[in-house]
N, C-alpha and C positions, 0 to 999 in steps of 0.2 A: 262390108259383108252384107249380102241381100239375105232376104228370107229364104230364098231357094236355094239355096248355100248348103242348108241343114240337110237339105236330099242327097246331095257330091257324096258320093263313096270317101270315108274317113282318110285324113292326109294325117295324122299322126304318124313322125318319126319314129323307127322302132327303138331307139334308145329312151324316149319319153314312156315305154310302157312301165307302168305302175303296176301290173297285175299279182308281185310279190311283196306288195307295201306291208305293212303289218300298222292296220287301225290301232291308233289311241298312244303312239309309239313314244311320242316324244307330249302326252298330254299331262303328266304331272310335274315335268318342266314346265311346261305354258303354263300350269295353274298355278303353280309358285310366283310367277313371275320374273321376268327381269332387267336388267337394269343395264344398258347399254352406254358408255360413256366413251367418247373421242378425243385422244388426247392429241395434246399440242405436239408438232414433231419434235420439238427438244426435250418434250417430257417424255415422250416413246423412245428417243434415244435412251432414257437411262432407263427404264420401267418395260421391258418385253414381252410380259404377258399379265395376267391378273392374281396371278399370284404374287408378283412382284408389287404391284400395286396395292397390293392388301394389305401384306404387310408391311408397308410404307406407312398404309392410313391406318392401322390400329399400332401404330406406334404414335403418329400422330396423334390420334384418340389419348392414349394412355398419358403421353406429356397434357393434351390440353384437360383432362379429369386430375391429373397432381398439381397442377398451375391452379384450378379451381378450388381444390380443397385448403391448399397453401392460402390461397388470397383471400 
């Protein structure tokens, strides 16, 4: 892309207009943050979304916190 590029009458797609976005829309998501994890495909075969996952790991949790207070 040259400098003179910037002068070309806009080539933006009209499917790419943004002109009804709504600012700050998804910003106290981003500001929580989060936590993106890929799982193995024979893990995703049993686990299909993250609620399944969730509560897989706070059961996991909950055995390994009664294994700790037991031992």
């Amino acid at each position: 892309m040259s400098l003179d590029s910037r002068s070309e009458p806009d080539e933006m797609k009209p499917e790419y207009d943004i002109r009804g976005g709504v600012r700050g829309k998804y910003y106290e998501r981003y500001r929580q943050g989060t936590n993106v994890v890929l799982l193995e495909p024979d893990v995703a075969e049993v686990f299909h979304d993250s609620g399944s996952v969730n509560r897989a790991l706070r059961a996991l949790i909950a055995v390994a916190r009664a294994e700790a207070k037991s031992g």
